[in-house]
C-alpha positions, 0 to 999 in steps of 0.5 A: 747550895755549896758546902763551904770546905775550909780550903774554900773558905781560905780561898774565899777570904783571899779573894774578899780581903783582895777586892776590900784593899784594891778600892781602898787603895784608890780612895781620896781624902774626899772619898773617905769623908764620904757618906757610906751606904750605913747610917752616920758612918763614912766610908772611913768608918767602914775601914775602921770596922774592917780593920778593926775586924780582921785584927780581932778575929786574927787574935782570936786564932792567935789565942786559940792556937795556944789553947786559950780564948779572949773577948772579941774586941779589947774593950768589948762593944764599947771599946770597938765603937771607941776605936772605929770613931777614933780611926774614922778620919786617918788619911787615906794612907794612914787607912790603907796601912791599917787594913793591909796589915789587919788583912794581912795579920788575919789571913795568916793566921788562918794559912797557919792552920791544919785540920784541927786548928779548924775546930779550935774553940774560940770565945766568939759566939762560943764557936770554932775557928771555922766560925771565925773565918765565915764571920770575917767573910761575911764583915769583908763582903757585906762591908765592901758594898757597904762602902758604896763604890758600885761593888752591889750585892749583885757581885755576891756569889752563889756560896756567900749566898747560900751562907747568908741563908743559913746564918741570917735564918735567925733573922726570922722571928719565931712562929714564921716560916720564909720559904726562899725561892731564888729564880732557878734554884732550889728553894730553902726554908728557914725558921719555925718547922710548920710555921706560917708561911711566906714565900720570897721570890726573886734573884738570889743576891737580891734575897740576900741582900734583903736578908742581910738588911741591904737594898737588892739591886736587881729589883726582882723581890716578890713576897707571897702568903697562901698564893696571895702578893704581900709586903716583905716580911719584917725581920728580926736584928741582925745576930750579934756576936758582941754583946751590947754591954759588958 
């Protein structure tokens, strides 16, 4: 899989937070009372999420770059419900201003940074700024087929997939090994060293999906345990990186 470089990662950003605003840049008020791909959410909760994303992760370089660290979202997990349920049902206008300036906010900061700044801790998941920017693209991507407009996980590409692979391994519940086998690609093995052993065949973006809780679009997903077809596997929640309660 491809090493994701900083210089890359920017790019890669750029190019997520320019297709995210280009389709909500054609929304009506009709589509953003539409049902997303996520359960109880509109396409305008989405928005709200992506908005409220990039304003969170730019503050945490704002911060950051002055030496100090600040929760994630003002008002922790509560305080980022209140706020995407609030903002769900601006109009389109009002939702685009938001994600353009959020996005825009966001990607800033991150053009402002030299080789140290990378590394700069931040609060959230007690990590580095570098880990800030692959969240933000992990929010951007996934949340962009989440809006449902025919953007699939089929249009993910070969380092965003092989990023999931690496983050979503916490995914595996503990005692089990998942030896993925993309179609044409070297396979990767994620969770427990010597563990019990599944093996997932298929397209790479749709053992992607499949890891990242989204449906594959491509239909070629087979599971198999000492040579014999079995169900997927069941998988762990998702890793948050706010806490439920404060």
């Amino acid at each position: 899989m491809t090493t994701i470089t900083p210089e890359k990662l920017l790019e890669e950003l750029r190019r997520a937070a320019g297709v995210v605003a280009g389709i909500t840049a054609t929304f009506t008020d009709e589509d953003i009372k539409a049902p997303s791909e996520l359960p109880a959410w509109t396409r305008g909760h989405v928005l709200a999420h992506l908005s409220g994303i990039a304003n969170a992760m730019a503050r945490q370089l704002e911060f950051a770059a002055q030496g100090d660290s600040i929760e994630l979202y003002d008002g922790g997990f509560e305080g980022r419900t209140r706020a995407i349920d609030l903002a769900a049902g601006h109009t389109p206008a009002e939702h685009r201003a938001d994600l353009d300036a959020a996005l825009d906010r966001a990607l800033r900061a991150f053009e402002a940074l030299d080789d140290t700044g990378w590394q700069a801790p931040i609060s959230f998941r007690g990590g580095v700024v570098f880990d800030g920017g692959l969240a933000l693209w992990r929010e951007l991507v996934i949340h962009t087929t989440d809006l449902g407009t025919g953007r699939g996980p089929e249009t993910w590409s070969r380092p965003f997939c092989g990023h999931l692979f690496e983050f979503l391994a916490a995914r595996v519940p503990d005692g089990e090994r998942f030896v993925l086998q993309p179609m044409g690609l070297p396979g990767v093995s994620i969770g427990t060293p010597g563990g019990r052993s599944t093996v997932i065949n298929g397209m790479l973006t749709d053992i992607a999906a499949w890891l990242a809780g989204r449906t594959p679009t491509l239909g070629s997903l087979r599971a198999t345990a000492a040579a014999d077809g079995v169900d997927l596997p069941a998988l762990l929640p998702w890793p948050s990186g706010v806490p439920a309660t404060r």
